[in-house]
Backbone as a printed PyTorch tensor [residue, N CA C, xyz], in Angstrom:
tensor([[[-19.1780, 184.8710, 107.8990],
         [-18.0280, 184.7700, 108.8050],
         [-16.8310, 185.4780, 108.1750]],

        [[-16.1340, 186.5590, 108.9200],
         [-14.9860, 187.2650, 107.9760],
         [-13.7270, 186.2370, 108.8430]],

        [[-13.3880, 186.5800, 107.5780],
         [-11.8080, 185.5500, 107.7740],
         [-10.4620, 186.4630, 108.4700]],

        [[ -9.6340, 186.1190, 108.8900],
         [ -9.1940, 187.0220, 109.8230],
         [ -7.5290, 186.5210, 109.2480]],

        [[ -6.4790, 187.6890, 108.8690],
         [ -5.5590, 187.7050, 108.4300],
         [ -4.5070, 188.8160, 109.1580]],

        [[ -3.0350, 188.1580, 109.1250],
         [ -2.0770, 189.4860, 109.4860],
         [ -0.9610, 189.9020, 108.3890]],

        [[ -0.5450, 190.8820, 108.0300],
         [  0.1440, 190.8220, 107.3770],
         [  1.6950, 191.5750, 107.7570]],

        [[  2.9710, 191.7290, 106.7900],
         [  3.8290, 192.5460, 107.4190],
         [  4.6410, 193.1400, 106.4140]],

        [[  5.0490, 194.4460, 106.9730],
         [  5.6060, 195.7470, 106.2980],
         [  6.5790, 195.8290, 106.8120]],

        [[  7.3970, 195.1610, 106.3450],
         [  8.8750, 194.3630, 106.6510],
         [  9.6410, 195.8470, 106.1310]],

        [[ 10.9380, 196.1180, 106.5810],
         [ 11.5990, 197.4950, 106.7000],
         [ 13.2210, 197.0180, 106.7930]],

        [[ 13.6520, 197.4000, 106.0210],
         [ 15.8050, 197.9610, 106.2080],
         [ 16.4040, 199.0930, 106.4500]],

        [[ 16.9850, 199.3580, 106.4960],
         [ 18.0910, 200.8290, 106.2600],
         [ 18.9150, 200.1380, 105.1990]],

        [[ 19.1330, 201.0480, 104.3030],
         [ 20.1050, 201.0240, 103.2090],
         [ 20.5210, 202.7890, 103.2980]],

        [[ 22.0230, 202.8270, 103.5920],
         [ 22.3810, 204.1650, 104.0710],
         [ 21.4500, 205.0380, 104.8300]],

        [[ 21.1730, 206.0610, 104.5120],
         [ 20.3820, 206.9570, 105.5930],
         [ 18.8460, 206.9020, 104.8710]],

        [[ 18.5950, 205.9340, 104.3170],
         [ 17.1750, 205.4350, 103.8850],
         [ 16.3710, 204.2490, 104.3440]],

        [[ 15.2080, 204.2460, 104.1270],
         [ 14.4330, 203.3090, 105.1090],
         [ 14.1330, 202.4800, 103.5540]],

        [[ 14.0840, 201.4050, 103.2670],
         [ 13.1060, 200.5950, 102.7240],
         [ 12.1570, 199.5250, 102.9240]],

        [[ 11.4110, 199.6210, 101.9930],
         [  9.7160, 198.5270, 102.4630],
         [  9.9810, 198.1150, 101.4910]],

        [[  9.5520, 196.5970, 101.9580],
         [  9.2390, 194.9410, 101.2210],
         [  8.4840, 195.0220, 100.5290]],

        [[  8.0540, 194.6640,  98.9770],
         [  6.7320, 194.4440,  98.5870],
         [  7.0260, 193.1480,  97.7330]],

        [[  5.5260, 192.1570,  97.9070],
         [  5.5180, 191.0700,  96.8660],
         [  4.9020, 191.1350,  96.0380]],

        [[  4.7660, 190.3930,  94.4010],
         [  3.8620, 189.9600,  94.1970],
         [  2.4360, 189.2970,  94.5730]],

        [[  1.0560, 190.0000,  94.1400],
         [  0.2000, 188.8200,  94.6440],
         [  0.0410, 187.8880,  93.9110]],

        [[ -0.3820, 186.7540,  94.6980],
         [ -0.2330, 185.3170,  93.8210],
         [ -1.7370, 185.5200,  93.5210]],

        [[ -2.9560, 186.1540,  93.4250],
         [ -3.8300, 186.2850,  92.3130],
         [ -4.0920, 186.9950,  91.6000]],

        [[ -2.9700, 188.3570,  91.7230],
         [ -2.7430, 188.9110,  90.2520],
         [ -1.4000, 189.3310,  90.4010]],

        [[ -0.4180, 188.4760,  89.6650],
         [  1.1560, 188.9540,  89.5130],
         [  1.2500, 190.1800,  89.2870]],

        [[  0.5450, 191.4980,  88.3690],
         [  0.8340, 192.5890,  88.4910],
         [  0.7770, 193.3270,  89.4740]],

        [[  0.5740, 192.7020,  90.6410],
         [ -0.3520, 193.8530,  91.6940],
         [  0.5480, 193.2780,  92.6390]],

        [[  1.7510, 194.7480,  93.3110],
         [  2.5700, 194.7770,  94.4870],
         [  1.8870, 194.8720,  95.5310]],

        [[  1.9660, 194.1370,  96.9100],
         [  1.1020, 193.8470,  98.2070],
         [  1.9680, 194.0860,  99.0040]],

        [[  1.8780, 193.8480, 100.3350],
         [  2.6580, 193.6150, 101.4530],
         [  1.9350, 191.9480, 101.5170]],

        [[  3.2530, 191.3150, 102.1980],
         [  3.0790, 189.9070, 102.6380],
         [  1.8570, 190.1030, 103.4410]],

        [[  0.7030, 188.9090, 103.5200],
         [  0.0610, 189.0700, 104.4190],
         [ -0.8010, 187.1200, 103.9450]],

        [[ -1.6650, 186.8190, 105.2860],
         [ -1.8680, 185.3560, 104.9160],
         [ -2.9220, 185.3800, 106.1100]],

        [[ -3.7220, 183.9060, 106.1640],
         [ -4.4920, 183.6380, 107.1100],
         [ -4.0900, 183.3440, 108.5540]],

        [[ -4.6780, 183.5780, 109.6280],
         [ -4.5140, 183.3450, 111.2270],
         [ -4.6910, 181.7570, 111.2610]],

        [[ -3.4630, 181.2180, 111.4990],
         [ -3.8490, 179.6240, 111.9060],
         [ -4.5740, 179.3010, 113.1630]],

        [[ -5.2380, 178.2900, 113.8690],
         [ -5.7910, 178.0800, 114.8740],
         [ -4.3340, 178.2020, 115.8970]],

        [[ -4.5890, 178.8750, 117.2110],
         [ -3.6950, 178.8150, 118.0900],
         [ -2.3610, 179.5590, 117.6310]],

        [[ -2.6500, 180.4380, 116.1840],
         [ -1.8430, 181.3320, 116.1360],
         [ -2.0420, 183.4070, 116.4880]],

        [[ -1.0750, 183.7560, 116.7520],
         [ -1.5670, 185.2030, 117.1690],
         [ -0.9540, 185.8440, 115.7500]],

        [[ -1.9770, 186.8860, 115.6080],
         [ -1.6040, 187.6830, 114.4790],
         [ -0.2520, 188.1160, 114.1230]],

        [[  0.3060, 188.5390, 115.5170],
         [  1.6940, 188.9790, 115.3460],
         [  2.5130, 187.3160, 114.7770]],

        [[  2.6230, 186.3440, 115.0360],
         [  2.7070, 184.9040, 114.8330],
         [  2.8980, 185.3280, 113.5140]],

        [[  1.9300, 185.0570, 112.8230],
         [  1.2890, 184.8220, 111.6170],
         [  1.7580, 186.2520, 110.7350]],

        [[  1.9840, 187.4360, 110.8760],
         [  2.7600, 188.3410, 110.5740],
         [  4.0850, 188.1010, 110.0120]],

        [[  4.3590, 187.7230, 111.3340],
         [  5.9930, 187.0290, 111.1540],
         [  6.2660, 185.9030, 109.8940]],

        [[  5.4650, 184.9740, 110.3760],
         [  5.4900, 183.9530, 109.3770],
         [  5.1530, 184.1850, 107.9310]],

        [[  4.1060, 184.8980, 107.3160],
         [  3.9690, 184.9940, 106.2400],
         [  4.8470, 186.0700, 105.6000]],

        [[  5.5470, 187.0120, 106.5330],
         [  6.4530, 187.4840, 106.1320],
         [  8.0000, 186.3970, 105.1050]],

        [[  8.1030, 185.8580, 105.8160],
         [  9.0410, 184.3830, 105.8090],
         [  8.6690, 183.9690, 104.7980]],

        [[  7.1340, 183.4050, 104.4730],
         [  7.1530, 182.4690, 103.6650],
         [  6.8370, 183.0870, 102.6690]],

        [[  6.7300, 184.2830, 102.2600],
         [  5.7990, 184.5980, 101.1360],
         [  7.4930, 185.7790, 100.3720]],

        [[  8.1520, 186.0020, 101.6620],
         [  9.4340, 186.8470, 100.9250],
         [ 10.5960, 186.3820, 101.4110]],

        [[ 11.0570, 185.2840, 102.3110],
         [ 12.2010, 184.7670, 102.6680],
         [ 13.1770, 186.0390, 103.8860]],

        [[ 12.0070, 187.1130, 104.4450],
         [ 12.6650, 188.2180, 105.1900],
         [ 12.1570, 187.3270, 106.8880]],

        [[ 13.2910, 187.8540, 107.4510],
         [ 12.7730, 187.3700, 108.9870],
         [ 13.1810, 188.8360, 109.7210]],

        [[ 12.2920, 188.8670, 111.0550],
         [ 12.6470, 190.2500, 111.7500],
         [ 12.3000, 190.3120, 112.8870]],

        [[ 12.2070, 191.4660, 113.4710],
         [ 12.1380, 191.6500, 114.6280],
         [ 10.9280, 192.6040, 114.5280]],

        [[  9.7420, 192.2060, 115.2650],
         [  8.0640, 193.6140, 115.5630],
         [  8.5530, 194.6200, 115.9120]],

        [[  8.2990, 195.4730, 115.2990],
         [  8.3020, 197.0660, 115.7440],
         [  6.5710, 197.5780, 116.0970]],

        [[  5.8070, 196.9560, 115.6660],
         [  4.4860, 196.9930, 116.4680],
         [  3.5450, 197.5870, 115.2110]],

        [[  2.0020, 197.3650, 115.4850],
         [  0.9610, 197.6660, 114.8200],
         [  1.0670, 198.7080, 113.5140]],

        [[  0.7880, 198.9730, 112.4350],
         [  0.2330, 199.9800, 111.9150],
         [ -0.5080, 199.6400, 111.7120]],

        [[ -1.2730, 201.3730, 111.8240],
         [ -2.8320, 201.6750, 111.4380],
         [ -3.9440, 200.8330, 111.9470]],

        [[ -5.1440, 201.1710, 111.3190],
         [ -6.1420, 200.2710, 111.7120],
         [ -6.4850, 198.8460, 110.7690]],

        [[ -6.7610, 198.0370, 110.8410],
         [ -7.4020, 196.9090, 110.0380],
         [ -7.6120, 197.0500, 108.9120]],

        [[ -7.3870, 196.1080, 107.7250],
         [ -8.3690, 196.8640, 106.2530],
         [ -9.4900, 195.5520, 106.4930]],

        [[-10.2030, 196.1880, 105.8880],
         [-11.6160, 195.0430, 105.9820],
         [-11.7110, 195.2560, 104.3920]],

        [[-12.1370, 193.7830, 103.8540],
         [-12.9320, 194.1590, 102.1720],
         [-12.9250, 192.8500, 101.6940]],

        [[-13.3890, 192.5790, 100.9880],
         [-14.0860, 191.4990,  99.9460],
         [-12.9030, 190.5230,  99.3700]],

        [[-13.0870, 189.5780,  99.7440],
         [-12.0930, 188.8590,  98.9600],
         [-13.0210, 187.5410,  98.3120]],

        [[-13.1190, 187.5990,  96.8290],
         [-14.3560, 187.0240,  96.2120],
         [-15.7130, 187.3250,  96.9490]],

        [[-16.2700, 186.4490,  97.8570],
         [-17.7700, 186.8160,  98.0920],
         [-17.0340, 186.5800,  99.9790]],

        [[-15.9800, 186.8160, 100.2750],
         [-15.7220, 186.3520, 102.0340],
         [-15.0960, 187.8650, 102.4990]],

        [[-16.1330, 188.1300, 103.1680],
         [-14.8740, 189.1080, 103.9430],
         [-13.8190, 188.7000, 104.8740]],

        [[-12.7020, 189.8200, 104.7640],
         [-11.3440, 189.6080, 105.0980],
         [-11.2110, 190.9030, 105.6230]],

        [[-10.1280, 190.8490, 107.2370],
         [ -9.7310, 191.9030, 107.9490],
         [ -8.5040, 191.1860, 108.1650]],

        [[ -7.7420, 192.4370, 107.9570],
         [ -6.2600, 191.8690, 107.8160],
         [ -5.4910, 192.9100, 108.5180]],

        [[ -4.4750, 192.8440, 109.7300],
         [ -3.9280, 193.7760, 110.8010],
         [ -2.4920, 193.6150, 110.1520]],

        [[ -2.1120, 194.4420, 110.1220],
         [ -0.7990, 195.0280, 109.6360],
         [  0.5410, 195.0990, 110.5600]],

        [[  1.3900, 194.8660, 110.5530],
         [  2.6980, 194.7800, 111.7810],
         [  3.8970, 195.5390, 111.1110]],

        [[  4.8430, 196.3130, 111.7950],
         [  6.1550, 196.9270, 111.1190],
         [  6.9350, 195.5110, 111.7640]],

        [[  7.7590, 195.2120, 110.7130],
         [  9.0670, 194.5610, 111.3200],
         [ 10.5330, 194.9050, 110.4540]],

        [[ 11.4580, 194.9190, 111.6860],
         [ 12.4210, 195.6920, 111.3490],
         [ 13.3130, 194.4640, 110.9140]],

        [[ 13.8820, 194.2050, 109.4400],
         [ 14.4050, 193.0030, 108.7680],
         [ 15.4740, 192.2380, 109.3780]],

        [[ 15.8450, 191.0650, 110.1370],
         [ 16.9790, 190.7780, 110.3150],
         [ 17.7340, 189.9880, 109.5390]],

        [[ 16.6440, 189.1710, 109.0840],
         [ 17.8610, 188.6220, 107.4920],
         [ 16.9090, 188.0700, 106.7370]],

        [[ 17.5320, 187.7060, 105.4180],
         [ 17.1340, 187.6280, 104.2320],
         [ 17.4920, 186.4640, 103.3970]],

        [[ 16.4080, 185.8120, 102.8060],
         [ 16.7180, 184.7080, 101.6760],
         [ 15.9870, 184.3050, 100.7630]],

        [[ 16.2960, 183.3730,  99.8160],
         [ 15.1120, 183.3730,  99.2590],
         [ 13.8000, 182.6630,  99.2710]],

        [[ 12.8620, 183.5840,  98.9000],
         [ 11.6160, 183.4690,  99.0620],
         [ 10.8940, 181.5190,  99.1930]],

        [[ 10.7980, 181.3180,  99.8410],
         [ 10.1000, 179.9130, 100.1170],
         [  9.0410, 179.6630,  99.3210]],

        [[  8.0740, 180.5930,  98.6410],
         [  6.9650, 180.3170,  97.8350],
         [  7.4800, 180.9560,  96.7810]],

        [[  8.7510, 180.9390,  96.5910],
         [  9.2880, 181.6380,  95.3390],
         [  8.4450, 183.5060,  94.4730]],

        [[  8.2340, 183.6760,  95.5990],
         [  7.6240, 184.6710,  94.8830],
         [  8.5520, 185.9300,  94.4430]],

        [[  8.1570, 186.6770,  93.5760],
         [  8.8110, 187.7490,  93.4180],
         [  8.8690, 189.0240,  94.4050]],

        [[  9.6810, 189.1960,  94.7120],
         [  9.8160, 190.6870,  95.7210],
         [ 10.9000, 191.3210,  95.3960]],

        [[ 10.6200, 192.7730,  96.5000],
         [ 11.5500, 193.7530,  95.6410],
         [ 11.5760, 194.5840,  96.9960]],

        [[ 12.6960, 195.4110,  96.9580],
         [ 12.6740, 196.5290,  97.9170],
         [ 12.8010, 198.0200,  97.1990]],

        [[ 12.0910, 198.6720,  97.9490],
         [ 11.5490, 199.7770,  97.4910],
         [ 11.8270, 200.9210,  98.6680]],

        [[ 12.4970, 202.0330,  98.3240],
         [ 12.8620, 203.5170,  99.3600],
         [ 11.5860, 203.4050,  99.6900]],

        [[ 11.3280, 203.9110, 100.9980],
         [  9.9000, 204.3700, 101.4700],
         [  9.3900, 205.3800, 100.4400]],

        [[ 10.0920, 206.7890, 100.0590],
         [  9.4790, 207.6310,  99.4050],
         [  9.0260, 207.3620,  98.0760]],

        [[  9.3390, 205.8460,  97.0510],
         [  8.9110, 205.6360,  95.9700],
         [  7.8730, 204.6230,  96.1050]],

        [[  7.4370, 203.9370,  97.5880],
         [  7.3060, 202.5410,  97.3800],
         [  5.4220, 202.9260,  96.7760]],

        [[  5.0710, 203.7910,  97.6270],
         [  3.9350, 204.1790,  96.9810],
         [  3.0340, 204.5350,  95.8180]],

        [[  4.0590, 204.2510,  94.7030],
         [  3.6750, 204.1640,  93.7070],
         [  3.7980, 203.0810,  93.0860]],

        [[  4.3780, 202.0890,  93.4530],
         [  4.1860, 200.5720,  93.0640],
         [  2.8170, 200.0680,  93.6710]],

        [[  2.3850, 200.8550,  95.2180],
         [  0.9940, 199.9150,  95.3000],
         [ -0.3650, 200.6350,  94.8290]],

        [[ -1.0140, 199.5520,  94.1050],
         [ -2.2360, 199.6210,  93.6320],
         [ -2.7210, 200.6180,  94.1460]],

        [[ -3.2410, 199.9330,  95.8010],
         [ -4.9770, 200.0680,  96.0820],
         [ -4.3290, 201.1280,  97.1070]],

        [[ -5.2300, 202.1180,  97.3960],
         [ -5.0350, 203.2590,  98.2650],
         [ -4.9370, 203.0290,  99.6890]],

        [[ -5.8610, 202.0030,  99.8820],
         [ -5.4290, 201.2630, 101.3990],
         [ -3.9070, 201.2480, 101.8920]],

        [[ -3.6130, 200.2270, 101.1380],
         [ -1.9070, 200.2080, 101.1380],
         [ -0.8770, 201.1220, 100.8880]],

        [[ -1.3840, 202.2970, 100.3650],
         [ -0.4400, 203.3610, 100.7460],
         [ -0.7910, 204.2420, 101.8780]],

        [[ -2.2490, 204.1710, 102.3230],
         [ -2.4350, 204.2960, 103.6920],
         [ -1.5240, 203.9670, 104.7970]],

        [[ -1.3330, 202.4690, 104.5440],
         [ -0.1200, 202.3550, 105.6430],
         [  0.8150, 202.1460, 105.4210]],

        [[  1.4250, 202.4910, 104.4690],
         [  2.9280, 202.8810, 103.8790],
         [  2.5640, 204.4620, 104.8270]],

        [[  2.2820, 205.5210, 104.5680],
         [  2.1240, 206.2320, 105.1000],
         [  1.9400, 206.1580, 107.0020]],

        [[  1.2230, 205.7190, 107.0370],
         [  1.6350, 205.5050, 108.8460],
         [  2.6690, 204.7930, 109.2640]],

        [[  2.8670, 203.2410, 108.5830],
         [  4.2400, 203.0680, 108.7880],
         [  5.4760, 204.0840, 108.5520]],

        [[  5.8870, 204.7080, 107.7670],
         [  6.6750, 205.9380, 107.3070],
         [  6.5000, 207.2020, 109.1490]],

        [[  5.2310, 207.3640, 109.1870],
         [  5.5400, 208.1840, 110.3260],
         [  5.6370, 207.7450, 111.8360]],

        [[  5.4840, 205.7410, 112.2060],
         [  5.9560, 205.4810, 112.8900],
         [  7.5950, 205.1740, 113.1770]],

        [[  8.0810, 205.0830, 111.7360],
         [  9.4380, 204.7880, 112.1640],
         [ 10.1700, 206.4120, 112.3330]],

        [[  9.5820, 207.5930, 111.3450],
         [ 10.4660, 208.8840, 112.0930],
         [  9.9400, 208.9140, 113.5080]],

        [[  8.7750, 208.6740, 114.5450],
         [  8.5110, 208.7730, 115.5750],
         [  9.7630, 207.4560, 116.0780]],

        [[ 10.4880, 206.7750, 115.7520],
         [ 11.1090, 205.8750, 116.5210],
         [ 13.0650, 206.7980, 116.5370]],

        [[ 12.9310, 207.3080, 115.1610],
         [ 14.3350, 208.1060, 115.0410],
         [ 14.6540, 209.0130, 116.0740]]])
């Protein structure tokens, strides 16, 4: 049974620059993620986007809609597909699961993440928001 997750690529303007959210993961502190968490019963991904945005970085926002396609992959022996959301930041505090986060220019954030997936959609996110300019 794959487990089904949303996550979010939470976004600011700081002057004529865009920046993306990244957290710590809480099973390996070295490794920068985008917020992302499990689908509760009777919750919708976008829901659950939102929310783990909140709880995992203290950012709240507004959907700017889908990136990319799904990542699917292994998490211990369970697979996990996890849908991705842009949201555009409306405010900020601190983190509820205390985690560490950071904001990052779009053009550097890609080298803080690990896994190539995730700069996958750093990359489509990046060319949905010039398609919104």
């Amino acid at each position: 049974m794959r487990v089904e997750q949303a996550g979010g690529i939470a976004v600011r303007r700081n002057g004529s620059h865009w920046q993306v959210l990244l957290v710590r993961s809480r099973k390996d502190p070295s490794v920068w993620i985008f917020p992302k968490g499990h689908i509760e019963p009777g919750e919708s991904a976008i829901d659950t986007a939102l929310r783990e945005t909140w709880e995992e970085a203290g950012v709240a926002g507004n959907l700017i809609g889908p990136v990319g396609e799904p990542l699917e992959f292994l998490s211990g022996r369970e697979p996990v597909r996890v849908t991705y959301f842009l949201i555009r930041t409306t405010s900020e505090a601190e983190s509820p699961e205390r985690r560490k986060k950071a904001w990052y220019r779009l053009d550097e954030a890609a080298a803080a993440l690990q896994f190539e997936s995730a700069r996958r959609l750093l990359d489509e996110a990046r060319e949905l928001l010039t398609s919104l300019s």
